[in-house]
C-alpha angles and dihedrals in degrees: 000000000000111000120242105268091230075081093054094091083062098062090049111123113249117203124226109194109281092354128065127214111217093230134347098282115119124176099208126217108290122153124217121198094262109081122126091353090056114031106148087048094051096042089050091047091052089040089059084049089059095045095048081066109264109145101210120033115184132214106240113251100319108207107220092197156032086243089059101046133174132176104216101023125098107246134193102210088146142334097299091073092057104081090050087060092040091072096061097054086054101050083041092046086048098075089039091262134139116254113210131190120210096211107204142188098180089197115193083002098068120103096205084176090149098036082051081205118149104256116239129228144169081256139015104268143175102260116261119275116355102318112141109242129035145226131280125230115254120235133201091280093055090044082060107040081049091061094051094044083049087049099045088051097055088055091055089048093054086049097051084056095254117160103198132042114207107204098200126223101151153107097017087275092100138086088218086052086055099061102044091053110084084209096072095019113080097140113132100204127085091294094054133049126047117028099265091059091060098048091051088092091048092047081046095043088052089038090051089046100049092053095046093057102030118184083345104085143041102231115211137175123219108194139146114251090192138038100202076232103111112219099342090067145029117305131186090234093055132017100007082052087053096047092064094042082050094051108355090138099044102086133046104238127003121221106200134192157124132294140263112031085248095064103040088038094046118151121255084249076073108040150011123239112289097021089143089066101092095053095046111039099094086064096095098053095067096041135067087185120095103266120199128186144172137241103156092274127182099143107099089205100049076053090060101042093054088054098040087058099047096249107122127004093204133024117237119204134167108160091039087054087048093051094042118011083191106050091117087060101048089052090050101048093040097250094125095146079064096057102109108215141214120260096192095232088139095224093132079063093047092050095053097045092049080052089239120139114274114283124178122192088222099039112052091180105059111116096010087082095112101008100070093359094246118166120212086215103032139054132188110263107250113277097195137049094245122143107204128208112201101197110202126033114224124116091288083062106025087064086039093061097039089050097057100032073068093050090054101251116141106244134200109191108198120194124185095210126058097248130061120240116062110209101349091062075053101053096031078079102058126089114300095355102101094107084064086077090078080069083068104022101055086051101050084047093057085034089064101047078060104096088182092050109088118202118206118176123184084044121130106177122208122193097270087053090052093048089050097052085073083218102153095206121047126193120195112215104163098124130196145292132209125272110238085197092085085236106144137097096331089032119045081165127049110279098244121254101017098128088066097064132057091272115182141179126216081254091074095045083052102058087042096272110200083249107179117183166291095063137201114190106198098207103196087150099069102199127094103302102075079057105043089046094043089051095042091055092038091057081048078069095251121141103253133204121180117200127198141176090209122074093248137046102251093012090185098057082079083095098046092050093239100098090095099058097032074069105050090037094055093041092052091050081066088255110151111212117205099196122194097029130097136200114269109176139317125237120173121331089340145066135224120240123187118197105236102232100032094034085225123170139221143154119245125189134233150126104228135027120207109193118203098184127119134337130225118222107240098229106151098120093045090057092050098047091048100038081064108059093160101057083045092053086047091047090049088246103154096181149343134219143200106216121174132351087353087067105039131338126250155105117335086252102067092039086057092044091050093050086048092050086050096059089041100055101008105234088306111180105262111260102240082245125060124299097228145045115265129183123238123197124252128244106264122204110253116257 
């Protein structure tokens, strides 16, 4: 299929000093939980990047020395890093990419909880977060001694075959960000003071940088232009508009954003595609050199408008190259209903800060490239005579079906309901979860290009109809639903009296539950659904309190940067939020609630209770068909297997993951050793 040529502005080479990129996509810097653990993963999962046609694929943040320590992040302290690196260019160059290094001294940021070395800092500083310690102040010998770790890095970079060199000063997570923000920055030397003081290290770090590769390497800067901190910080219409007055020629191409990560990475709950925009597009007035930024894009026409008006000259993405490695390509060839597209859940963040490999909820197949050699565009033909029935159509089956309509099986996919979806066409529907419904919508598109995939929807099946379909694999997608006991991670037992009170699930809201209030919502769950079902009967105009044995509303979504402003959002609603206290029994027109550390009692009132606890897998089908192998063996079933939320609950990623690994392997008893490749580390010689 030709594209459309309106996209053809989008494949036009950009040069990058002495390197040209091949068209205007740009995977940005993300890490992703691999790094130095995990190199041959993570140099697998950048070279299918390259291959699904972005012109230029970056390192995540890379540490150039024991000051500046992470414990999942690749890192260049000194040439025995360079082979590990070296792997991803090649696996980058071989699909005629760029290969670009985010080089990266985190500061006061940094955890250095193995080097053991004091953290640095503008300033000395309380360390970030709530780590006990803080920074010293550097002085000119460390500024110094900075310059020459950053330019010994770079050396190393070039070495390792790298074609961009990102200088970081961006997201708050970096020692050249900390001196640009007056916030961090209260030096009163030449490196204090007035802005272009603080930017002196910056305008020394690129100028270092430009001499050490020559006419080898691109050189870009990555930095935030604006703090989202009014006055007190750095803002787009003030200092980040002086710093490229200040040095707007001196790099080759400038990657501009917001900080903290929290605010350039937020969740599509927070914010709509492009909603850096505002903040970034005076950039190019002050610049000859290409400028790219990010804003979370997967519409090609939103691409080209943003080029077309000057705004941007490439298009960053890290999410959107998450969610569809080959989104470039499907632009390019025309294929634009195959683009799988972000949905902005921020899982691919989660995955990385619990230090765990890369996941996606669109995209099964991120971080599994080299691990179990899993492609996110092609799938192995079929290698048996199997016809499948997926029964249950909810992400877990929807992906099943697709995946082996793919493979060539012929597929019957059986729903109960009357619409396709399962729980995403539910919470689709709740506050700020609309962009969920790509999770749906992009598999009922590519459903419906599979001739040998049937689609039958009103159709509860029962054993005997299973049996009579002469399928030969079963998949049981039929997912959960929430317990209304109150049993889950505070309660291993009922909470007592609760048959006595309107007690309801998310399940009911859901399906438009008579709810009167006041309410009181018990969130023993802890992701996003205590919030999102708070807030949706709170916007019915009921009185809402959301109770919580943890110390914040949607505890979890720590790890997908939303729990701030779950928590503004649902304070501003006029929710009240009790933390630390669980729910402990009902009696009359009141519950009971315990603080969690005293054990201390009081009555609370309220008309309807709405638990979000724990789910039970509904697996009764499963447990018929199984606890009959005979009539199985009669009916040519040759095995059946539980996939998604029927197996075991849990977030849309990993039901979609478990429907994937079912057409992959199709429901294959587990070998008593792992089921992918993992790598081990080599014996060094002692030094």
């Amino acid at each position: 299929m030709a594209r459309d040529p309106q996209y053809d502005v989008l494949f036009e080479p950009v040069k990058i000093g002495p390197v040209t990129a091949r068209n205007r996509f740009y995977q940005a810097p993300h890490c992703n939980g691999m790094g130095r653990t995990h190199p041959t993963a993570m140099a697998v999962m950048r070279g299918v990047k390259a291959e699904g046609g972005w012109a230029v694929v970056c390192t995540e943040q890379c540490d150039i020395h024991p000051t500046s320590e992470t414990t999942r992040e690749i890192r260049l302290w000194d040439d025995r890093d360079i082979p590990i690196l070296s792997r991803m260019t090649a696996q980058v160059h071989a699909h005629d990419g760029l290969a670009g290094i985010e080089l990266t001294h985190m500061g006061y940021h940094a955890y250095n909880v193995t080097s053991r070395e004091t953290q640095i800092a503008p300033s000395a500083t309380p360390l970030f977060g709530i780590a006990p310690g803080h920074a010293r102040e550097m002085d000119l010998t460390d500024i110094a001694d900075y310059r020459r770790w950053h330019r010994a890095a770079v050396r190393r970079a070039k070495q390792a075959g790298f074609d961009i060199i990102v200088v970081y000063a961006g997201h708050g997570l970096s020692l050249a960000m900390h001196f640009l923000s007056p916030l961090t920055n209260r030096r009163t030397d030449a490196y204090g003071g007035p802005i272009e003081n603080r930017t002196r290290l910056l305008r020394e770090l690129i100028q270092d940088t430009k001499e050490e590769v020559g006419d080898r390497c691109g050189i870009a800067v990555r930095i935030a232009v604006d703090e989202l901190l009014g006055p007190a910080g750095i803002t787009s219409d003030r200092e980040g508009r002086q710093v490229l007055e200040l040095i707007g020629e001196l790099p080759d191409l400038w990657d501009v954003n917001v900080s903290e990560w929290h605010n350039d990475s937020q969740t599509a709950r927070f914010s709509e595609e492009g909603f850096q925009e505002p903040y970034i597009s005076f950039v190019k007035q002050h610049t000859s050199k290409p400028v790219v930024g990010v804003g979370r894009y997967t519409s090609p026409d939103r691409m080209v408008s943003l080029i077309n008006k000057g705004v941007l000259d490439m298009i960053g993405a890290a999410r959107p190259s998450i969610a569809d490695p080959f989104l470039p390509k499907k632009i390019e060839e025309g294929r634009l209903d195959d683009i799988r597209e972000c949905i902005g859940c921020n899982i691919c963040v989660a995955s990385d800060m619990l230090s765990a490999p890369i996941r996606c909820t669109q995209n099964p197949t991120m971080g599994e490239e080299w691990r179990r050699g899993w492609h996110p565009e092609r799938i192995a033909e079929k290698d048996t005579d199997d016809t499948v029935l997926v029964i249950g159509a909810g992400p877990a089956g929807l992906e099943a079906a697709m995946s082996l309509g793919r493979r060539g099986y012929a597929v019957m996919l059986a729903e109960a309901g009357t619409v396709l979806g399962g729980r995403v066409a539910r919470e689709c529907r709740l506050p700020g979860l609309s962009a969920w419904g790509r999770v749906r919508d992009y598999r009922i598109g590519q459903l419906n290009q599979l001739a040998n995939v049937g689609i039958y929807l009103d159709s509860a099946m029962i054993a005997e109809t299973v049996r009579e379909t002469e399928c030969t694999l079963i998949a049981v997608a039929t997912g959960s639903n929430w317990r209304r006991d109150g049993t889950g991670r505070s309660h291993v037992l009922p909470i007592p009296g609760l048959g006595d009170g309107n007690i309801f699930t998310p399940d009911d809201v859901m399906a438009g539950a008579a709810i009167t209030g006041p309410v009181v919502v018990f969130d023993d769950d802890h992701y996003y659904m205590g919030g999102v079902i708070a807030e949706s009967l709170r916007g019915q105009g009921h009185e809402v309190t959301l109770v919580t044995p943890m110390a914040e509303a949607s505890a979890w979504t720590v790890y997908t940067l939303e729990l701030s402003r779950i928590q503004k959002r649902l304070i501003e609603a006029g929710i009240k939020i009790l933390g630390s206290h669980m729910l402990s029994g009902i009696a009359g027109g009141e519950v009971e609630i315990a603080c969690v550390h005293t054990g201390r009692t009081r009555g609370l009132a309220c008309a309807s209770i709405v638990l979000v606890t724990g789910q039970d897998p509904d697996n009764a089908l499963y447990k018929e068909l199984t606890d009959d192998p005979g009539a199985m063996a009669a009916a040519g079933i040759r095995r059946v297997t539980m996939i998604g939320d029927a197996m075991a609950p849990g977030t849309i990623a990993a039901a979609i993951w478990s429907g994937h690994r079912f057409a992959r392997e199709l429901g294959e008893k587990l070998p008593d050793g792992p089921s992918y490749r993992y790598e081990l580390p080599a014996l060094a010689e002692l030094i």
